[in-house]
VOGU-3710 file (C-alpha; in Angstrom, 3 decimals, decimal comma):
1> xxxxxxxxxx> 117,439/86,614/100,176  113,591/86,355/100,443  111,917/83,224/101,366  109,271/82,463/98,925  106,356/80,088/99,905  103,632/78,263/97,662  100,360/77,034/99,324  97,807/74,709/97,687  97,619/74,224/93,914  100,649/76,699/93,792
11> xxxxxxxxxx> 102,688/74,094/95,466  101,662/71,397/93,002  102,508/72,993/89,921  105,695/74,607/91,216  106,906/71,428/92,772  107,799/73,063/96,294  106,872/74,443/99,318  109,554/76,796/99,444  112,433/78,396/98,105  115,080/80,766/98,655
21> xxxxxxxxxx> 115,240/83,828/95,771  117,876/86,293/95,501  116,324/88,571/93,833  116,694/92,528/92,618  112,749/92,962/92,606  111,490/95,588/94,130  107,729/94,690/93,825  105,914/91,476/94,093  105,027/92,508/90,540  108,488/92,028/89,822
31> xxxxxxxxxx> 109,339/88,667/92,067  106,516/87,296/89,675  107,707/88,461/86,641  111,516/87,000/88,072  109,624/83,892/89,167  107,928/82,508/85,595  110,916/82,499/84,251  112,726/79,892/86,504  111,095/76,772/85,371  107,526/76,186/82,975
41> xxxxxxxxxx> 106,506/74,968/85,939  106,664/78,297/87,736  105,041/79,746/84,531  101,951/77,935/84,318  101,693/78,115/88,607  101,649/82,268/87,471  99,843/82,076/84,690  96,575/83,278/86,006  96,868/86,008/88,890  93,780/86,430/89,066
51> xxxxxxxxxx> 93,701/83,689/91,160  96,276/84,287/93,057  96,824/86,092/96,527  99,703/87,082/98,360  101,913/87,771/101,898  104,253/89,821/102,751  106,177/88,802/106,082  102,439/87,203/106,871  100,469/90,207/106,644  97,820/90,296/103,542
61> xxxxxxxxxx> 99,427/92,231/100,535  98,664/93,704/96,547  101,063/93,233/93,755  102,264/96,832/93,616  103,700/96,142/97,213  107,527/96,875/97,992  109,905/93,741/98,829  112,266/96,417/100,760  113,357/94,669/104,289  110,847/91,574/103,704
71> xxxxxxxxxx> 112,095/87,941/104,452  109,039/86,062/103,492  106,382/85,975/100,384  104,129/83,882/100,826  101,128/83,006/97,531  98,210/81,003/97,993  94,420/81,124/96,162  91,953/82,780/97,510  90,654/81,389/100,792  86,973/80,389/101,163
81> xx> 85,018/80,671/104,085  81,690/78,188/105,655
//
């Protein structure tokens, strides 16, 4: 089971700050592929990855990174600095 956390506008659309996924990804290519096709609402919240970043077990990640031994993904939008 990974932990699977939205942040910001992510949250919104998906309707939750969390959820539990049991899921046979092996990328977080894949958990987002797995992911659209739980609801419309996770569809439209991964519509546009462009705009979208993401953590692995809290440390900064890409989308061809592995999900072997991780508890927690974490996506959010890009953060801004000031």
């Amino acid at each position: 089971m990974i932990e699977v956390l939205y942040f910001a506008w992510l949250r919104e659309r998906v309707g939750e700050r969390s959820e539990m996924i049991e899921t046979g990804a092996a990328t977080v290519a894949e958990l987002v592929e797995e992911l659209r096709t739980r609801s419309e609402a996770h569809a439209l919240a991964f519509s546009d990855m462009t705009s979208v970043r993401v953590a692995i077990d809290q440390d900064l990640a890409d989308m061809n990174a592995s999900l072997a031994g991780v508890r927690e993904v974490a996506f959010f939008p890009p953060m801004t600095g000031g």
